[in-house]
N, C-alpha and C positions, 0 to 999 in steps of 0.2 A: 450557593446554587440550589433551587429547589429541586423536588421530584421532577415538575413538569419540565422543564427546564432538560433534567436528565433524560426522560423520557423523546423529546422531541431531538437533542445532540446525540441518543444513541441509534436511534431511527436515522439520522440524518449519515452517522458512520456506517448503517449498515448498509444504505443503497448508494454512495459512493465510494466505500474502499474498494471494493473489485470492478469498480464503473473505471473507466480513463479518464477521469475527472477532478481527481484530487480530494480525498478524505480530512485530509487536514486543512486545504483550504476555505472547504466549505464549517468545519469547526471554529476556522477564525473569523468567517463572513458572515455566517448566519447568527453569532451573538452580538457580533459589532452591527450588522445590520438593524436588529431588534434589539439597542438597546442594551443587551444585558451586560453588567461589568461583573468579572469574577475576577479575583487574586490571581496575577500572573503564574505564581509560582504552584498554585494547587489546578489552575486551568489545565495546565502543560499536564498534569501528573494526570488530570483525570481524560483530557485528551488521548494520551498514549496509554492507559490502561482500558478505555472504553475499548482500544482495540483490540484486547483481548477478547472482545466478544465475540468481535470478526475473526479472530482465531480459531478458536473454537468451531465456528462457521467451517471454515475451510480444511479443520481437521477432520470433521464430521463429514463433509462431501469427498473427500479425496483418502478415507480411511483405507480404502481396497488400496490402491496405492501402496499409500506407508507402507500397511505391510505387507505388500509386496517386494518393497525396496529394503524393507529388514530385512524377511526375509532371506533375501537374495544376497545382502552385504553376509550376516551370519555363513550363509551358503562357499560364499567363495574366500571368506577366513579358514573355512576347511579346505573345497577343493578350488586346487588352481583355475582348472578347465572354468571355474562358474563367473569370473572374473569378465568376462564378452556378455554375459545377462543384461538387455539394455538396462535393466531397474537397476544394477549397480554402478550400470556408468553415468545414470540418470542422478543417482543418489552424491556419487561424486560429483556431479557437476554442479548439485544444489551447494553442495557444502564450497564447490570453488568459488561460485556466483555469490555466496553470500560474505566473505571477507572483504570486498571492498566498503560494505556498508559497517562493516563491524569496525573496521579500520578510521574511517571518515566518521562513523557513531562518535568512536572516543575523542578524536582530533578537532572535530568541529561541534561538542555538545550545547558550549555555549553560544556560538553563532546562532545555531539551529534555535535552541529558547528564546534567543532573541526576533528572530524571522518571524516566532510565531505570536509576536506582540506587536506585528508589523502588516497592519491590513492591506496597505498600498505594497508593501514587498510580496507580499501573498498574491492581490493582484497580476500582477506584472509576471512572477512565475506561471501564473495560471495562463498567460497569454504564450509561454513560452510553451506550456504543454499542448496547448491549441498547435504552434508552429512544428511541434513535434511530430504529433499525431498526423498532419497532413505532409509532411514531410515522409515518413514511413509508408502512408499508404502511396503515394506517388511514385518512390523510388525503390520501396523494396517489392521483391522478386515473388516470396509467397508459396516456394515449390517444393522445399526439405520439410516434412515431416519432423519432430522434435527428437523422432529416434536417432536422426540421424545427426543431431549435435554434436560439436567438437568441444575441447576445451577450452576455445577462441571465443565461441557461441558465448558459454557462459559467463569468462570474465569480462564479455560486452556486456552483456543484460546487468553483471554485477556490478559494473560501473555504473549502470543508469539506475542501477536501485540506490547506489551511494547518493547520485545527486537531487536521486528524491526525499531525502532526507529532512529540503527543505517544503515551507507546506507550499501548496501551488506547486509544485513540480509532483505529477500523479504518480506515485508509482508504480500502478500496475499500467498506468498509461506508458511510462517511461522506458518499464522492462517487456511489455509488447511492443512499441515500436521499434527497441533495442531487437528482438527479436526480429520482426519484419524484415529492419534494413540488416538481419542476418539472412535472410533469404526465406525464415522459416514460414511457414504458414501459421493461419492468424490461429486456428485452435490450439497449436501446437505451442505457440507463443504464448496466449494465455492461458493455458496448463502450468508451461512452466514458468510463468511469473505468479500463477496463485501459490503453489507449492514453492516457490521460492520466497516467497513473504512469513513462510512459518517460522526460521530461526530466527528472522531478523526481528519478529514478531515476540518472540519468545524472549527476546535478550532485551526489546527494549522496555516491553512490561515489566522486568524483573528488576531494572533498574527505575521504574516510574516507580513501584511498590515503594523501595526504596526513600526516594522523593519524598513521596507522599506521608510515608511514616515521619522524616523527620519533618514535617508540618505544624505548628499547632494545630491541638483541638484535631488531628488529622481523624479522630475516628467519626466525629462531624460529616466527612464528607464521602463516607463509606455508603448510605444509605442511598446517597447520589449513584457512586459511582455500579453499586449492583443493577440498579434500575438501567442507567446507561448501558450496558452491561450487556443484561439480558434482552434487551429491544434490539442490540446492536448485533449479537449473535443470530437472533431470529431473520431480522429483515437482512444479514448478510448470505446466511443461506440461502435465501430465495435470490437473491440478486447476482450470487456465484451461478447457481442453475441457468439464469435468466440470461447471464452473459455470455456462459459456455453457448449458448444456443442462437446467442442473436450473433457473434463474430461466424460462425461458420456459412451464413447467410448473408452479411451487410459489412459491409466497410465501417470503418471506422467517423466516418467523414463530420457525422453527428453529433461526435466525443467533442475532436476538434473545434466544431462553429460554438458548442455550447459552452465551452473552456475559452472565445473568445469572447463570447457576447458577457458571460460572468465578468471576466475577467475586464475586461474594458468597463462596465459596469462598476465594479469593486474602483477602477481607478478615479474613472469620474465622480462617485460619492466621496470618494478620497479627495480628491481634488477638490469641491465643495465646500468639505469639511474642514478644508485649511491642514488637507495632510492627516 
């Protein structure tokens, strides 16, 4: 993989992981698209660690937060009363939402590597996120506030982050409309699907690291993956900002047609292709 290469796939994860559109999908379409072939097993690693940029992204915009939610967990390890602070039932709900993905992480790891060597499977989920997204905005309600989540809320949204897992299925697409058709409203959902991507975020980089070290030559593809990296952080900030602002004003409707038109797209040059 060269720089450019890294440079153009970290840009590309930075304005699709917090878009409804699938970050991972567009990492398997837009090489396969243009040609580029890289080593399956350092693609995946440097896949999942470019997102680390976008972590950082969203550590950085949502920092008042955290520690708020520290905090406030610290807080009600001393007193009982502090235990109703929404930031601690907030806190708990991330950590409930995010076991399903940690669960299905280890259970389905190799699936998952394999999906992401599968343009035409990439594809087809990506149509699936399309049916998603307009599904949600159709049927769900829009009227709860995120304060007012239960612990139902979360292990729904946590569900839909497990089966984003694979690429083509978006997962902030996944865990907003999971949110929607909980009733909640669209900022309130995409709040907590950005802050709900940061453990899952954190555990799957630390096992990409991992990967990637027992690679040959892995320190090779280090020079890649910083550039990916840092393009991938920058352009995810602006694009967390850019989303928070445009769901309080616009439906989703746009996510969807463009997760279909890819998506049917990806099939058909699949299909061309001979699969």
């Amino acid at each position: 993989m060269t720089l450019f290469q890294a440079l153009v796939l970290g840009i590309v994860q930075g304005l699709t992981e917090y878009l409804p559109v699938s970050s991972s999908a567009h990492l398997v379409l837009v090489p396969w698209a243009l040609g580029w072939e890289f080593e399956p097993g350092a693609a995946f690693a440097f896949d999942v660690l470019v997102q680390l940029g976008t972590l950082v992204a969203v550590i950085a915009y949502f920092w008042k937060d955290l520690i708020h939610m520290l905090r406030a967990v610290l807080q009600a390890l001393i007193h009982r009363e502090a235990w109703q602070d929404p930031y601690v039932r907030l806190a708990g709900w991330i950590v409930l939402g995010t076991l399903p993905a940690v669960i299905a992480g280890v259970a389905l790891k190799d699936i998952v590597e394999a999906a992401f060597g599968s343009p035409m499977a990439t594809s087809i989920f990506l149509l699936l996120t399309a049916a998603l997204l307009m599904a949600a905005e159709r049927i769900g309600k829009r009227l709860r506030p995120i304060e007012s989540a239960t612990w139902k809320d979360a292990v729904w949204i946590g569900l839909a982050q497990a089966l984003a897992l694979f690429p083509g299925l978006s997962r902030s697409g996944a865990t907003i409309s999971a949110g929607l058709l909980r009733g909640i409203d669209r900022l309130g959902a995409a709040r907590f699907s950005f802050l709900l991507s940061i453990p899952v975020m954190i555990g799957a980089g630390a096992l990409a690291i991992g990967d990637l070290a027992a690679l040959p030559a892995a320190g090779d593809y280090v020079p890649a993956v910083l550039v990916g990296f840092v393009s991938a952080a920058i352009v995810g900030y602006a694009s967390i900002r850019w989303m928070l602002g445009f769901v309080t004003r616009h439906s989703l409707a746009a996510f969807s047609a463009y997760c279909a038109i890819v998506g049917l797209l990806g099939v058909a040059i699949g299909l061309a292709r001979g699969g």
